[in-house]
N, C-alpha and C positions, 0 to 999 in steps of 0.2 A: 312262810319263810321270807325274810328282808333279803335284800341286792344282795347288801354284805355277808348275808350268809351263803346265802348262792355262787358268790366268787368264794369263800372261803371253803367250802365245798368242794369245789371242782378245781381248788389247788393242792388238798390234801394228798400228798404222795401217796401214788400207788404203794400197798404193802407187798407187792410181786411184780414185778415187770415181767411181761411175757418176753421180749424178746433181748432184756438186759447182754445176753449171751450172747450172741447173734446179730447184732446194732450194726458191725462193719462189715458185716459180707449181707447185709441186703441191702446195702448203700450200691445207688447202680449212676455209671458216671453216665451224664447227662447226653457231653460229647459238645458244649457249650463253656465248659470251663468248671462244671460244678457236679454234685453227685445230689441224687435226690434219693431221699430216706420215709419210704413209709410204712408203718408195720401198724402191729395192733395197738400197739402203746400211741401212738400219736394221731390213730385215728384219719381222719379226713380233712385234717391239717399238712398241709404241704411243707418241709423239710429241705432245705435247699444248703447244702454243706458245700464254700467255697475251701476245698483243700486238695491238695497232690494227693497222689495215692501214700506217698509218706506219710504226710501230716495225716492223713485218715488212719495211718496205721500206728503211725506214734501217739494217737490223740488220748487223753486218760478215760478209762473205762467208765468213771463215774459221769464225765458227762452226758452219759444217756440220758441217765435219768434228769437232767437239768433242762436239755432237750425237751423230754418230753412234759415238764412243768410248763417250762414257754409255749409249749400247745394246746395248753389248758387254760390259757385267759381266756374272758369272755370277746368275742369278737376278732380273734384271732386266727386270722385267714395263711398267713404263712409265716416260719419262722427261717431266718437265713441265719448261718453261722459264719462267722467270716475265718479268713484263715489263720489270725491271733486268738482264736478263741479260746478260752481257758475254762477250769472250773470255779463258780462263782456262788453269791449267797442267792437261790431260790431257781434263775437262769444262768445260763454261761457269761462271763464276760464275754464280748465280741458276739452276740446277737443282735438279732434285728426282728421288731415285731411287728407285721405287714398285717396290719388290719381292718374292720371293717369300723371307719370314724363311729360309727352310729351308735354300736353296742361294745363298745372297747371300754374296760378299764382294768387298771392297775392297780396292785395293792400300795406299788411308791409311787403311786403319780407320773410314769416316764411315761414319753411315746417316741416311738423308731425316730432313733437318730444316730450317726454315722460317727459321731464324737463327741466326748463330753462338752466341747466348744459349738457345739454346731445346733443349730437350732430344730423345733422339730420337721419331719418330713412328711409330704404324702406322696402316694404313689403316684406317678405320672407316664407313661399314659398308665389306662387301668391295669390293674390286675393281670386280667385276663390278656394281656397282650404281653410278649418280652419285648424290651428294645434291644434295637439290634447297635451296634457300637457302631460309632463313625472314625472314620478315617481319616485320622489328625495325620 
């Protein structure tokens, strides 16, 4: 089987979400500013929802599943929603796809960036670290 078929693959919607039902009460807040989301459908990809409990609660139901498509590129270590997120063609508008350079790609060619003006980003420090915010 070719690359391309192997991303095409593993971008096929699920025909059942497990936890379609259930997406906002296993959102647990972080206590950092954000709520992290992990269930069966998204696997061992980390889910990082900046929203109030509001906008968690107002948010549309279908974006689960948009959700959990952006956790199915190849290389794709974590996905952030930011708090304009909406629903979109494949991923939510207002994602971000936090991945590993090496094994990443896209069916449109994008890589995490913060706005349509803005160029692409990498994660700085790694991953595995959060930065902590300074004091302006």
């Amino acid at each position: 089987m070719s690359q391309r078929d192997t991303d095409a693959e593993a971008l096929r919607p699920a025909k059942e979400l497990k936890n379609a039902h259930n997406w906002k009460h296993l959102a647990r807040w972080d206590g950092r500013g954000f709520y992290e989301l992990q269930t069966e459908d998204t696997g061992q990809v980390r889910v990082r929802l900046f929203f109030t409990p509001q906008l968690l609660n107002d948010t549309e139901e279908i974006l689960y599943r948009q959700i959990v498509n952006a956790t199915r590129f190849r290389g794709v270590r974590m996905v952030v929603i930011t708090p304009d997120a909406h629903y979109g063609y494949g991923v939510p508008v207002g994602c971000v796809l936090i991945t590993d350079a090496t094994r990443a790609r896209s069916p449109w060619g994008l890589w995490a960036t913060t706005s349509a003006a803005s160029p692409p980003t990498r994660s700085s420090p790694p991953l595995t670290e959060t930065p902590t915010p300074s004091a302006s």
